[in-house]
C-alpha positions in Angstrom: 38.9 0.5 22.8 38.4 3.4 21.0 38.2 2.4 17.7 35.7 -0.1 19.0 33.1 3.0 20.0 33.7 4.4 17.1 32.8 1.2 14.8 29.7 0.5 16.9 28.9 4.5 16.4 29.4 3.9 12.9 27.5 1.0 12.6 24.2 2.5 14.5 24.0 5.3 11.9 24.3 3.2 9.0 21.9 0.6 10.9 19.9 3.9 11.3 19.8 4.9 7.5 19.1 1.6 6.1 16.5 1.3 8.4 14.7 4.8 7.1 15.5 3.5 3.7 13.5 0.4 4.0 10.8 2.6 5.5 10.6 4.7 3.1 10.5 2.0 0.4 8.1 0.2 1.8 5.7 3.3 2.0 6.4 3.4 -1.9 5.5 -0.3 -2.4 2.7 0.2 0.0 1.2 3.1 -2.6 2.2 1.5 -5.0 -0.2 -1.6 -4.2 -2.7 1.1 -3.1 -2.6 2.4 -6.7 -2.6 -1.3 -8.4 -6.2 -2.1 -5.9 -7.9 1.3 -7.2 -6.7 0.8 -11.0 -8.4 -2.6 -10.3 -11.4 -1.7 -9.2 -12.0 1.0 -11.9 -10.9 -1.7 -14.5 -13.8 -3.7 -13.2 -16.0 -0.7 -12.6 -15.5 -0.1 -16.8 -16.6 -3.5 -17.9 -19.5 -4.0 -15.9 -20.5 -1.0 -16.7 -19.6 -2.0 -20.7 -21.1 -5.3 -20.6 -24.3 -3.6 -19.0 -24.1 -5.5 -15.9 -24.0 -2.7 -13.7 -26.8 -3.4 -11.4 -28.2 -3.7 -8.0 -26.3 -6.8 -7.5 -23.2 -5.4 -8.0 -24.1 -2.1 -6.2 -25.5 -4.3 -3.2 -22.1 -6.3 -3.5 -20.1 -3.2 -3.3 -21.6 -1.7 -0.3 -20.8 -4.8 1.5 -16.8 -4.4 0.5 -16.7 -0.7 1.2 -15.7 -0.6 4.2 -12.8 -3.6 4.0 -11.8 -0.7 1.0 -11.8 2.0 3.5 -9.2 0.1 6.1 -7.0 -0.6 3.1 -6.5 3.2 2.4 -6.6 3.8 6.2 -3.2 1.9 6.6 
C-alpha cells in the first residue's frame, strides 16, 4: 500500500511539472505569434508606405482594427 502512495505522489509532481512546462511553452508560442502579428503589420506598414498608398483609406481602415489589435496583446 505504500508503494502505491508513493507512485501516485510521484506521479502528481511529474503531472505537476509537465503541466508548468506546457505552460510555459505555450506562453513562448503565444509571443511568439505575438511577434509574427507585429512583424506583419510593419511588413505591410513598409509597402504601403513604398508603393505610396498610405492614405486615409488605410488610416480609416486601421482605426477600425485597433482595437481587435489591442485584445490580441491584452491576452
Amino acid at each position: 500500500m505504500k508503494y502505491l502512495q508513493e507512485a501516485l505522489k510521484r506521479l502528481e509532481i511529474d503531472a505537476s511539472r509537465r503541466k508548468e512546462r506546457l505552460q510555459e511553452n505555450a506562453a513562448l508560442l503565444q509571443f511568439m505569434w505575438k511577434g509574427d502579428v507585429v512583424e506583419s503589420w510593419i511588413g505591410k506598414l513598409q509597402s504601403f508606405k513604398t508603393l505610396g498608398k498610405f492614405n486615409s483609406v488605410f488610416l480609416s481602415r486601421e482605426r477600425i482594427d485597433s482595437p481587435s489589435r489591442q485584445q490580441v496583446f491584452d491576452l
